[in-house]
N, CA, C and O atoms as a MOPAC input file, in Angstrom:
PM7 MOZYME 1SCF
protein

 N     90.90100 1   126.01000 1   124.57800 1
 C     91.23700 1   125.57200 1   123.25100 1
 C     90.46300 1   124.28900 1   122.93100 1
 O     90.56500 1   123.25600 1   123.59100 1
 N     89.79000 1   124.42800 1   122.01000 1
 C     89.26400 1   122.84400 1   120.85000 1
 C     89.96800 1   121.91300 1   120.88200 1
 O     91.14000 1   122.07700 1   120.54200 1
 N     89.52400 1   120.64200 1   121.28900 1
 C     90.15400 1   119.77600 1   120.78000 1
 C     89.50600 1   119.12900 1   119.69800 1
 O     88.27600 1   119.08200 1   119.70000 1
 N     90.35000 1   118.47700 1   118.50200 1
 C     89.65300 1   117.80800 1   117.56000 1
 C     89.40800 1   115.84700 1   117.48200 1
 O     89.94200 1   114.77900 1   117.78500 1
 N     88.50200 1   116.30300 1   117.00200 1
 C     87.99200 1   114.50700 1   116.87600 1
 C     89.25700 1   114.02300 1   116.73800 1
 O     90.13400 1   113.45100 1   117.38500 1
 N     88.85500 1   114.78900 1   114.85400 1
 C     90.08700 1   113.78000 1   114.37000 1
 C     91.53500 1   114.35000 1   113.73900 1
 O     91.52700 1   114.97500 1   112.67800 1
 N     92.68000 1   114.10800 1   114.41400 1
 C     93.78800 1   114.50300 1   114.28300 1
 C     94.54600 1   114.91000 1   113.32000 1
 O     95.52100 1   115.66000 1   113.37800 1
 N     94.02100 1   114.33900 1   112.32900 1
 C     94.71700 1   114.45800 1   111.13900 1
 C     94.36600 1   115.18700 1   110.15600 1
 O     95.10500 1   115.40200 1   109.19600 1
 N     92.89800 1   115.76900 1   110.31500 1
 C     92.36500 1   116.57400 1   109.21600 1
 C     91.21600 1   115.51700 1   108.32900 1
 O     90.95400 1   114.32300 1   108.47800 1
 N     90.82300 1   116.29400 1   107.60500 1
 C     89.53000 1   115.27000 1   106.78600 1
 C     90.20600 1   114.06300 1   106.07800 1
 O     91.38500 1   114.07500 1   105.72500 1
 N     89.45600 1   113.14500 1   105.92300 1
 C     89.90400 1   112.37400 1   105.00600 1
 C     89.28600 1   112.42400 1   103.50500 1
 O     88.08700 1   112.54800 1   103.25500 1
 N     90.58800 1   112.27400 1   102.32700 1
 C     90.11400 1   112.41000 1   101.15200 1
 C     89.36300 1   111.45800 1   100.57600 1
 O     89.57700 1   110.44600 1   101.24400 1
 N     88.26900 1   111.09200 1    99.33800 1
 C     87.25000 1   110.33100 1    98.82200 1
 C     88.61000 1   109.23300 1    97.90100 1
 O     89.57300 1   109.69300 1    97.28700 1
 N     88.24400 1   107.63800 1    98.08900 1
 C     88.63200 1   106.92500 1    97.43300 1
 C     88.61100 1   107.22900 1    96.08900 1
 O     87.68800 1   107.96100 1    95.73300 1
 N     89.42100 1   106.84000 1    95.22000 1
 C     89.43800 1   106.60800 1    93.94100 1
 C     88.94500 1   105.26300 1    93.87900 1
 O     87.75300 1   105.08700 1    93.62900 1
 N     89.48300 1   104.58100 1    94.01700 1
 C     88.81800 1   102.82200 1    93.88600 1
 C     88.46800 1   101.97300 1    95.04200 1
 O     89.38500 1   101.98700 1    95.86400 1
 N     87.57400 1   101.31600 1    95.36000 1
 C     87.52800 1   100.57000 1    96.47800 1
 C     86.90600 1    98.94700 1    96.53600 1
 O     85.73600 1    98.75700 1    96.20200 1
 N     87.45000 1    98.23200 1    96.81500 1
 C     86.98900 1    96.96000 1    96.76500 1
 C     86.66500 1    96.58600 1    97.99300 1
 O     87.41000 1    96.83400 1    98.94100 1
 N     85.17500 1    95.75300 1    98.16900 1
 C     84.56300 1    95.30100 1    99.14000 1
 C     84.45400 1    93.55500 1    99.18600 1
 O     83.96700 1    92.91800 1    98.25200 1
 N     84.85600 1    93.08200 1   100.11400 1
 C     84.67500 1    91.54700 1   100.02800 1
 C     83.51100 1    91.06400 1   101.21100 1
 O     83.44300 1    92.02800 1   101.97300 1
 N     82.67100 1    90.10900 1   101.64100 1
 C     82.04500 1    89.56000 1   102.73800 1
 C     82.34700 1    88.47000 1   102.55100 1
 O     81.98900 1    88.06900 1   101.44300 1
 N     82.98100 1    87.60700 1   103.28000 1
 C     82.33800 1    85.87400 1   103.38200 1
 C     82.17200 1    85.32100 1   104.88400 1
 O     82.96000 1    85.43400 1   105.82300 1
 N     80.91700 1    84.68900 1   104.83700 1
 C     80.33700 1    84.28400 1   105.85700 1
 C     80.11700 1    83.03600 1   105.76700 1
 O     79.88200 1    82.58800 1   104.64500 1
 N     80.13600 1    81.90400 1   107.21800 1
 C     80.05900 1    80.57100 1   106.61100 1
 C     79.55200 1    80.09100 1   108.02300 1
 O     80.32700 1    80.17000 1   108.97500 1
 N     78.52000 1    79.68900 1   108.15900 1
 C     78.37400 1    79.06700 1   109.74800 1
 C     77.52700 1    77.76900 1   109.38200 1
 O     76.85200 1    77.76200 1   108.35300 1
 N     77.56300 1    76.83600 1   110.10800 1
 C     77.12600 1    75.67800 1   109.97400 1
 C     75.66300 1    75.35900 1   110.83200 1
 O     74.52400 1    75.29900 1   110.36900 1
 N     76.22500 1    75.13500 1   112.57300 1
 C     74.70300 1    74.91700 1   112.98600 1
 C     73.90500 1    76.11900 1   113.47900 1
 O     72.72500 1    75.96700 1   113.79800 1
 N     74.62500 1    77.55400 1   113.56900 1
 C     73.95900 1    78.44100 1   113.37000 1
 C     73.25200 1    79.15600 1   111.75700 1
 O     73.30000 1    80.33300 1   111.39800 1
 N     72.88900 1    78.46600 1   111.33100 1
 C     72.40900 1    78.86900 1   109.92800 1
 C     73.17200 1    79.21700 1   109.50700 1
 O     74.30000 1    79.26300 1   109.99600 1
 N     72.66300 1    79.78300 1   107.89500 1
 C     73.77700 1    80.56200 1   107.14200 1
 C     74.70700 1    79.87800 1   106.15400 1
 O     75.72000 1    80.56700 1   106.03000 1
 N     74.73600 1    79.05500 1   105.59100 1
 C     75.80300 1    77.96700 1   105.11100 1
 C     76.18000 1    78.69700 1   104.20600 1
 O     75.53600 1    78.75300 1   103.15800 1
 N     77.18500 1    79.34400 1   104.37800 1
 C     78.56600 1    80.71000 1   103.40600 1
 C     77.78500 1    81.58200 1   102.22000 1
 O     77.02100 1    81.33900 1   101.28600 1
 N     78.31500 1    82.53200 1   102.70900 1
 C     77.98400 1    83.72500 1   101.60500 1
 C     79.00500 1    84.37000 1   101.63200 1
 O     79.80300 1    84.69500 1   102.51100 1
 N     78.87900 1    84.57800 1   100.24300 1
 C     80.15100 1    85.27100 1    99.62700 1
 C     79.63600 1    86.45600 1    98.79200 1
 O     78.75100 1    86.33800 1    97.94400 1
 N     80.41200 1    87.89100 1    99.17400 1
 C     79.86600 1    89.12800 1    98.56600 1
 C     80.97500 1    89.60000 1    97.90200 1
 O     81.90100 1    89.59600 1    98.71300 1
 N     81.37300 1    90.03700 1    96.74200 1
 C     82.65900 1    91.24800 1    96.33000 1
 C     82.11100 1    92.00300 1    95.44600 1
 O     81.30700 1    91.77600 1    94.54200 1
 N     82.74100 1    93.11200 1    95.88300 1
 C     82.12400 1    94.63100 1    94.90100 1
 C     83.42300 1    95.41400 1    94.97800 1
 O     84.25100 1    95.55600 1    95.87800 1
 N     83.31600 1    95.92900 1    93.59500 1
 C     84.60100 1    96.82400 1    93.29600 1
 C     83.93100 1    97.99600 1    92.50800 1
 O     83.37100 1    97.84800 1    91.42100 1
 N     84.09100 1    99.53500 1    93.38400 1
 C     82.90200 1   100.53000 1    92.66500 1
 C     84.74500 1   101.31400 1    92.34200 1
 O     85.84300 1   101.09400 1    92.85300 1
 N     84.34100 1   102.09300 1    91.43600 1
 C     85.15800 1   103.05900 1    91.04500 1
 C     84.54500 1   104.74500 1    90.97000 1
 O     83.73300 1   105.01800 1    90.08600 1
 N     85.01000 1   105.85200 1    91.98500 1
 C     84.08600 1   106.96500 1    92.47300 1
 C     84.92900 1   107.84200 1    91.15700 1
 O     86.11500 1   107.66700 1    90.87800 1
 N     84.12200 1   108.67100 1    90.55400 1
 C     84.35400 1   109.65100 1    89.69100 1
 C     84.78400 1   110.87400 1    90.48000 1
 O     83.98300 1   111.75500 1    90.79200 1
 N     86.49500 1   110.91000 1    90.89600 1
 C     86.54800 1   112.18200 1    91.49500 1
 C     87.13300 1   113.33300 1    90.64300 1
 O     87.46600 1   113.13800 1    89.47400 1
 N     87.23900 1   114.40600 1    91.18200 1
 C     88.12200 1   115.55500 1    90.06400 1
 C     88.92800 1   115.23300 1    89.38300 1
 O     89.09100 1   115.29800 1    88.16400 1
 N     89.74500 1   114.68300 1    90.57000 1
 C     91.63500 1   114.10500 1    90.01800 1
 C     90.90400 1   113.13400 1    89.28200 1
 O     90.02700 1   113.87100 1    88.83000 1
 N     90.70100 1   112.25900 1    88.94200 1
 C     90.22700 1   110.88300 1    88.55400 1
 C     90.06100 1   111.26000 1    87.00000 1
 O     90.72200 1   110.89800 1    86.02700 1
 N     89.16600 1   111.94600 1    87.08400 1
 C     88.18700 1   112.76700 1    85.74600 1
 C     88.78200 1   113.35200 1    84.90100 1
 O     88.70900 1   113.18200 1    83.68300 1
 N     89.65900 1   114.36800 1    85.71000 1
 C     90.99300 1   114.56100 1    84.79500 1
 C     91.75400 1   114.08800 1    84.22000 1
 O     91.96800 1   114.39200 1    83.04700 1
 N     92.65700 1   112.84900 1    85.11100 1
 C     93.60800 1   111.82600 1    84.70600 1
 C     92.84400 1   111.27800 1    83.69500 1
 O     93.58500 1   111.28000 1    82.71200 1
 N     91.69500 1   110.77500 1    83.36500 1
 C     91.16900 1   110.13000 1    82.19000 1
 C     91.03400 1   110.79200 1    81.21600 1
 O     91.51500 1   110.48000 1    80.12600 1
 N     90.37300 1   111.79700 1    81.42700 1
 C     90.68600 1   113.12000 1    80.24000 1
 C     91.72700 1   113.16600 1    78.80900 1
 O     91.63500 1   112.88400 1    77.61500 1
 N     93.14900 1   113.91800 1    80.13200 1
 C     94.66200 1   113.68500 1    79.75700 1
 C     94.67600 1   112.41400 1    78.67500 1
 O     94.73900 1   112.40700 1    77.44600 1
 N     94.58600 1   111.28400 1    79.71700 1
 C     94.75600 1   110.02400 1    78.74700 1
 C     94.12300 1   110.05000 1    77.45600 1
 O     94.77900 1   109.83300 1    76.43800 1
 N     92.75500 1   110.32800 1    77.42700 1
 C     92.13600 1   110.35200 1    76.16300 1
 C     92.10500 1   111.29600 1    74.84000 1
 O     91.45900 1   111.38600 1    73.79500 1
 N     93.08800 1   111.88700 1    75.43900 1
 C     93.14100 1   113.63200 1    75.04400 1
 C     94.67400 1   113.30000 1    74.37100 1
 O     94.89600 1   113.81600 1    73.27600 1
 N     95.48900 1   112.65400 1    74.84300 1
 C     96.85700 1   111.97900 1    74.25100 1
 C     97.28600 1   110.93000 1    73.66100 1
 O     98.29800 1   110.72300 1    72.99200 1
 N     96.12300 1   110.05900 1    74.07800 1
 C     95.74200 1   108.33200 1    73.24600 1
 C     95.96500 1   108.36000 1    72.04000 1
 O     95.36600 1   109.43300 1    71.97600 1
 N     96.27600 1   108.18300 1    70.97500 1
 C     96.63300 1   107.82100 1    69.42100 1
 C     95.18100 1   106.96800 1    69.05700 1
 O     94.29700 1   107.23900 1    68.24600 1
 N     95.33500 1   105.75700 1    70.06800 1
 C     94.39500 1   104.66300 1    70.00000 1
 C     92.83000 1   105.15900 1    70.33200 1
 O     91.87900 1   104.46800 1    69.96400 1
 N     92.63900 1   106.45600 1    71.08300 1
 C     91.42500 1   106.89600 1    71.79400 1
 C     91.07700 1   107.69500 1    70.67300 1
 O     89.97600 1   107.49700 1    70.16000 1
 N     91.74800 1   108.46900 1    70.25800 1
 C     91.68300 1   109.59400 1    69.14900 1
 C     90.63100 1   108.86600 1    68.00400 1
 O     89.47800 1   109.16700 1    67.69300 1
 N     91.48200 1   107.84200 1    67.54300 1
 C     91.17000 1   107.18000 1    66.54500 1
 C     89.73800 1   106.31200 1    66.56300 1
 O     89.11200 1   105.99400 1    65.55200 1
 N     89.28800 1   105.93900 1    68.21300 1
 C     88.28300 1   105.46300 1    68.16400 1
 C     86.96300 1   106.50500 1    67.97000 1
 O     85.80800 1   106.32300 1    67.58700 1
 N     87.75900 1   107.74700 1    68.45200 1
 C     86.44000 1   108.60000 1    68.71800 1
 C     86.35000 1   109.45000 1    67.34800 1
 O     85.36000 1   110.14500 1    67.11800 1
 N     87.48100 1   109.35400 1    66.41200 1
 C     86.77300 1   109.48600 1    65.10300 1
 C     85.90200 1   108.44600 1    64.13200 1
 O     85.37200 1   108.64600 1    63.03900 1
 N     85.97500 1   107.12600 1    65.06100 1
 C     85.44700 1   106.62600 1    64.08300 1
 C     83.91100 1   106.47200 1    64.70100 1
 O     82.81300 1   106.46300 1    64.14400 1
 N     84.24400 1   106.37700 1    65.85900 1
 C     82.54100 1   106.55100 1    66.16100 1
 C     81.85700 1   108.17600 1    65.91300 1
 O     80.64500 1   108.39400 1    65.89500 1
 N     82.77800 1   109.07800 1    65.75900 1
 C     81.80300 1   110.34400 1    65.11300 1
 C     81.49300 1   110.14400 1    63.87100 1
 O     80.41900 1   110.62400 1    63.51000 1
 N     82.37500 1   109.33800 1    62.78500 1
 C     82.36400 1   109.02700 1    61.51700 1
 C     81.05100 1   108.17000 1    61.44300 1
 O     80.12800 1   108.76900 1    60.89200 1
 N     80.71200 1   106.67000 1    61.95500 1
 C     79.51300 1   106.53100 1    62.48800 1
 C     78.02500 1   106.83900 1    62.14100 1
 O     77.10800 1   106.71100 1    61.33000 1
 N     78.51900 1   107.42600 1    63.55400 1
 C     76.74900 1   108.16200 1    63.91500 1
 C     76.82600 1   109.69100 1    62.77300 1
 O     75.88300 1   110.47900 1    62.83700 1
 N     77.52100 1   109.86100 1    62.18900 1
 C     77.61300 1   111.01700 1    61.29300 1
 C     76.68000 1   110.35500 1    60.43800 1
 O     75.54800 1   110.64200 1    60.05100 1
 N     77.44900 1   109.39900 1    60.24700 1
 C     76.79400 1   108.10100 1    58.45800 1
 C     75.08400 1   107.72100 1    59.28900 1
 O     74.08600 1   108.05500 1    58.65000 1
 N     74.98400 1   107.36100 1    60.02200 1
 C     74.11500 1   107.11600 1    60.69400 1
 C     72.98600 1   108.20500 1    60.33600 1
 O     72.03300 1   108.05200 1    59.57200 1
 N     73.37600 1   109.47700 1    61.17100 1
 C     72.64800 1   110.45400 1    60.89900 1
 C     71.87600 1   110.92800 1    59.80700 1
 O     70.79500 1   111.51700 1    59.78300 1
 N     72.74000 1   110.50900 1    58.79900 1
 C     72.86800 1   111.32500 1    57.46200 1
 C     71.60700 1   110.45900 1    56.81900 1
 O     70.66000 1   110.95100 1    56.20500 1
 N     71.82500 1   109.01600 1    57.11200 1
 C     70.86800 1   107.94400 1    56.09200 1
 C     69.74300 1   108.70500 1    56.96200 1
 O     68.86500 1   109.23500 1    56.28300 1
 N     69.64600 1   108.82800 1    58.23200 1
 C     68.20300 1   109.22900 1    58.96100 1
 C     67.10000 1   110.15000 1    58.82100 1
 O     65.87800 1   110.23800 1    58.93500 1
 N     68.37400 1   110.93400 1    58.45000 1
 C     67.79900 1   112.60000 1    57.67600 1
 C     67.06400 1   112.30400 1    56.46800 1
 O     65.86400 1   112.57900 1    56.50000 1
 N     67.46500 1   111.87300 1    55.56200 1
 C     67.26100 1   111.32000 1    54.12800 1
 C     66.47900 1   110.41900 1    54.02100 1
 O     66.18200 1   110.22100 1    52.84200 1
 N     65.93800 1   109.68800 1    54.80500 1
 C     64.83700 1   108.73300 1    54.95700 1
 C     63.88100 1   109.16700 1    55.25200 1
 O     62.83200 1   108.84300 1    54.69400 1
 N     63.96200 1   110.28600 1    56.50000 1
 C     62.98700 1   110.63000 1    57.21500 1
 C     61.49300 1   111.60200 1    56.11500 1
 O     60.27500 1   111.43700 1    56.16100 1
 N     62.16100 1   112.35900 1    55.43300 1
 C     60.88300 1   113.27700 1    54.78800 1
 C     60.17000 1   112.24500 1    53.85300 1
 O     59.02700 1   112.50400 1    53.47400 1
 N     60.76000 1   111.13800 1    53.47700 1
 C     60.78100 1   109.81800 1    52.63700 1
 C     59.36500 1   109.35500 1    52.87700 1
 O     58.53700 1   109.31400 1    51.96600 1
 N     59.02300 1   108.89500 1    54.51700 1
 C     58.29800 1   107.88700 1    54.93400 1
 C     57.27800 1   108.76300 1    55.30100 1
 O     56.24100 1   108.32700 1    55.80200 1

């Protein structure tokens, strides 16, 4: 019989992860560094949950008619200019 590495089964992909470094040494060189990074991974679940939200937002709704409203108006002067010039 197999034994497995790892016991527990795969591990699933972060949704969010924050990274910090600080380093500080004196007479070995180096006098402190400081690193932080915070990435956010686009997973299924993730993609979805934002979706939902935007898909039920009042406030999201409303933005994304006004930016189609917009680039509609946008469009429209572009068209109408264009055979113009």
């Amino acid at each position: 019989m197999l034994t497995r590495q790892k016991p527990f089964g795969r591990r699933r992909a972060p949704i969010a992860e924050f990274k910090s470094l600080e380093e500080e040494y004196m007479q070995g060189e180096l006098s402190k560094r400081s690193e932080r990074a915070f990435a956010v991974y686009l997973t299924p679940l993730f993609a979805v949950a934002v979706v939902i939200i935007l898909i039920f937002s009042p406030e999201s709704r409303a933005l994304a008619l006004e930016i189609g409203a917009k680039s509609f108006e946008f469009g429209k002067d572009w068209i109408l200019r264009g055979p113009l010039k």
